[in-house]
C-alpha positions in Angstrom: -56.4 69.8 5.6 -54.6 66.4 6.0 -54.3 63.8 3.6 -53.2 60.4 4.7 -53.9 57.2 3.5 -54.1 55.6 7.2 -57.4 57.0 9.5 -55.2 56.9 12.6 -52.7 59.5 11.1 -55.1 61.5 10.1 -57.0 61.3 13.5 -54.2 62.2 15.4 -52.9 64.6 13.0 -56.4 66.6 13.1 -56.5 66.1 17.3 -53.3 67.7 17.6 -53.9 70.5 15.0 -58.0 71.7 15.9 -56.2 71.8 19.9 -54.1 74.5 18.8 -54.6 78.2 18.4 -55.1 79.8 15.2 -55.6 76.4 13.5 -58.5 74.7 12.1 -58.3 71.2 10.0 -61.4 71.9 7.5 -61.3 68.5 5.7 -59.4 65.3 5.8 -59.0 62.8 2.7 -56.9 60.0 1.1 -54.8 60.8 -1.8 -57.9 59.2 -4.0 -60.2 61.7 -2.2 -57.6 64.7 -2.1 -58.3 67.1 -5.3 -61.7 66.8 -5.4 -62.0 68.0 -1.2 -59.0 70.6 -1.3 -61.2 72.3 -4.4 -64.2 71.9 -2.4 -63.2 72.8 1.4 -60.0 75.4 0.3 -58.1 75.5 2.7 -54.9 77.4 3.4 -52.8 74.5 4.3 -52.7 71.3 3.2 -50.4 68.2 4.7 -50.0 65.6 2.1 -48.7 62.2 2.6 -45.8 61.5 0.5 -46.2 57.3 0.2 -49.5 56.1 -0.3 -51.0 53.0 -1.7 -53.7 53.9 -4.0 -52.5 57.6 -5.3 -49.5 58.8 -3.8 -48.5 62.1 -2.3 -46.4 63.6 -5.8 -49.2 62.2 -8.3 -52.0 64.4 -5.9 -49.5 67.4 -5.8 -49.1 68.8 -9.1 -53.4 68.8 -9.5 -53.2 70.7 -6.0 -50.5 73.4 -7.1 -52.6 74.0 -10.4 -55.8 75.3 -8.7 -56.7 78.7 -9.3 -56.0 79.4 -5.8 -53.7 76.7 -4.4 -53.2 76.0 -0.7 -49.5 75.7 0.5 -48.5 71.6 0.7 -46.3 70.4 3.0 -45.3 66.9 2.5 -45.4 64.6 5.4 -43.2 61.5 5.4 -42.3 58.7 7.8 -38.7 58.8 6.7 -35.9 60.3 7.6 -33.9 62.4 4.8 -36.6 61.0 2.0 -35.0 61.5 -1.5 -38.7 62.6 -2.4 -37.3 66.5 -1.1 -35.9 67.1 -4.1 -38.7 66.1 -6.1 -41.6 67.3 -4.0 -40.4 70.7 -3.9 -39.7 71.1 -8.0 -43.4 70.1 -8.1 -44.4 73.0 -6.0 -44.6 71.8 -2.3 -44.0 74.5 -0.1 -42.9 72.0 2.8 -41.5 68.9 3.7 -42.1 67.5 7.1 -41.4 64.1 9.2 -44.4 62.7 10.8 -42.3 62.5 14.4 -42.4 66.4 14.3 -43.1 67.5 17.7 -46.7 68.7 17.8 -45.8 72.4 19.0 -43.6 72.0 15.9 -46.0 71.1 13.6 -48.6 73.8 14.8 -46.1 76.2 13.9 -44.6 75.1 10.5 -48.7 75.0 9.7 -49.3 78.7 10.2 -45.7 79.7 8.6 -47.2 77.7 6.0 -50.1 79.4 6.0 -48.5 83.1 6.2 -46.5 82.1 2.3 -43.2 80.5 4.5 -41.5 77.4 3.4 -40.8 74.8 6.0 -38.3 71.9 6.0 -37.8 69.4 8.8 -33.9 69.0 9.7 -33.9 65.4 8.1 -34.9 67.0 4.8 -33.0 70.1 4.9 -29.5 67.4 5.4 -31.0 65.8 2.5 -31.1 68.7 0.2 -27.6 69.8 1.2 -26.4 66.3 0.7 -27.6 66.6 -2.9 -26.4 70.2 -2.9 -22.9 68.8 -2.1 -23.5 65.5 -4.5 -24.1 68.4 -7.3 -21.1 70.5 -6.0 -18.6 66.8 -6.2 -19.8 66.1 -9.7 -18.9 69.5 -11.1 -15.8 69.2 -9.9 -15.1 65.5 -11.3 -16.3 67.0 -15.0 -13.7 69.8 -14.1 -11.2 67.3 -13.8 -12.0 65.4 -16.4 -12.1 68.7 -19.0 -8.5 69.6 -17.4 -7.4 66.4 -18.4 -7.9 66.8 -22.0 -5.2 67.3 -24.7 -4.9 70.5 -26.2 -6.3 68.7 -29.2 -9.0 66.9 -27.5 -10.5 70.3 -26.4 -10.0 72.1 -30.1 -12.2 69.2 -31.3 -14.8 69.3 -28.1 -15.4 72.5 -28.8 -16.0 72.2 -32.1 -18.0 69.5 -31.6 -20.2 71.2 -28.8 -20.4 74.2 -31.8 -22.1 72.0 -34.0 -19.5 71.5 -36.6 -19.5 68.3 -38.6 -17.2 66.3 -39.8 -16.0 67.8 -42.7 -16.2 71.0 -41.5 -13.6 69.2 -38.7 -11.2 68.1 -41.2 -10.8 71.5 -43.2 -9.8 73.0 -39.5 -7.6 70.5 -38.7 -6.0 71.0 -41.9 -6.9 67.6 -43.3 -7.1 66.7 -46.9 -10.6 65.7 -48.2 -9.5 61.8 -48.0 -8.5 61.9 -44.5 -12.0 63.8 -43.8 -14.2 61.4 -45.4 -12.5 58.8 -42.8 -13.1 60.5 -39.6 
């Protein structure tokens, strides 16, 4: 099934996939339309636009993925590295796909799809690894940052991370009850 909020996408996308072998396009829809027809039509497969007007492509997933027997969605996307990977996929897409895939391409990310594979185009598979490496950078700042820390500082992070409250701060610093009630 495709859904796409433009008719010629959706055309071409269903010329392309009903010429191949093994493949059938059951339905198409608009991300309005999109729950309601995947319910209906069930099909294996569905290709879901990620930017739409009306209902876009991660508001129409999560109803998708929570059918009783949910089809595998790939989102489709007109841009390159989308930050919408990330996203898609934590809501249960089992694909992410540029619209300028090759059509013998397409045909076969649709039946790995369709036999439980996930699929990503190059441009989102750079994406994820960017983030990946974004992730990987900001652990290693915090690192730096902890490393940084008087001996002291850490003593009272720790205690602080432990859930221990002022007073109970003082008395293991060694403080007298005055100095505690001013920290």
């Amino acid at each position: 099934m495709v859904v796409d909020d433009e008719a010629l996408v959706r055309s071409c996308l269903q010329v392309v996939l009903d010429a191949s072998e093994g493949v059938e396009v059951l339905a198409c829809a608009t991300g309005v339309d999109a729950a309601g027809v995947v319910a209906a039509v069930r099909p294996a497969v569905v290709l879901l636009d990620v930017r739409m007007p009306v209902v876009d492509g991660l508001a129409v997933l999560p109803q998708l993925v929570a059918l009783p027997e949910p089809p595998a969605v790939a989102m489709l996307t007109s841009f390159d590295a989308d930050e919408h990977v990330e996203e898609a996929l934590a809501r249960g897409a089992s694909g992410f796909l540029l619209k300028d895939t090759p059509p013998e391409q397409l045909v076969a990310s649709v039946l790995a799809l369709a036999a439980g594979a996930v699929v990503l185009s190059p441009g989102a598979a750079r994406a994820l690894l960017r983030r990946q490496d974004a992730g990987g950078a900001a652990a290693q700042a915090a690192r730096a940052q902890v490393a940084a820390l008087t001996a002291r500082e850490r003593r009272c992070w720790r205690c602080w991370a432990g859930g221990c409250r002022t007073p109970r701060w003082g008395g293991s610093w060694g403080c007298g009850r005055a100095r505690r009630r001013t920290t």
